[in-house]
N, C-alpha and C positions, 0 to 999 in steps of 0.2 A: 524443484517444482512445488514441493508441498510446503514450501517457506514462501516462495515467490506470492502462494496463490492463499494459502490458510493463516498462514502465522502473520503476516506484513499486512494482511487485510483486516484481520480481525484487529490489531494493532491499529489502523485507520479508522475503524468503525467506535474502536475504547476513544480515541484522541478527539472523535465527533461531539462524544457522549460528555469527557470532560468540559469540552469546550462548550457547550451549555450550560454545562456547572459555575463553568467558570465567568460566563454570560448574566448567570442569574445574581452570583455575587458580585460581582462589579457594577451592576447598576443597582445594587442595594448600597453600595458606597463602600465596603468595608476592605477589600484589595483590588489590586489591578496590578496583571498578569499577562505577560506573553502567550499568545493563544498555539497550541498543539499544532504540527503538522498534519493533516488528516489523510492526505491523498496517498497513501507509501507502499500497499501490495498492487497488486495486479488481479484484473479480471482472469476469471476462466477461457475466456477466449484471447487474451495477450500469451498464457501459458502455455496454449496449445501450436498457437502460432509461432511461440518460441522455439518448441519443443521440434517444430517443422524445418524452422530456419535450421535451426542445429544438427539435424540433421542431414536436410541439402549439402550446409557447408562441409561438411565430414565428406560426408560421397562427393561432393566435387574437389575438395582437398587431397584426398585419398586416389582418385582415380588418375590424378596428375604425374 
């Protein structure tokens, strides 16, 4: 969860920050660059909602 939600997000928010950079140089003329993925962690509320599925499916797996 704390990959899902910190590392994969802040990861999204650098690839943001590059792709600006990389905005600013390409219409200066001097490269051009495939632009970062930026969407790649998850909100605080997809983690939690994970964390719920996950556990349902156990308890209903389990009780079978």
């Amino acid at each position: 969860m704390f990959d899902a939600q910190g590392v994969r997000r802040s990861t999204g928010k650098q690839a943001g920050i590059l792709n600006k950079i990389m905005e600013d140089i390409y219409w200066k003329g001097k490269i051009q660059e495939l632009q970062l993925r930026e969407l790649i962690g998850h909100t605080p509320v997809e983690v939690i909602i994970g964390l719920i599925l996950g556990i349902a499916i156990a308890l209903v797996s389990f009780a079978k």
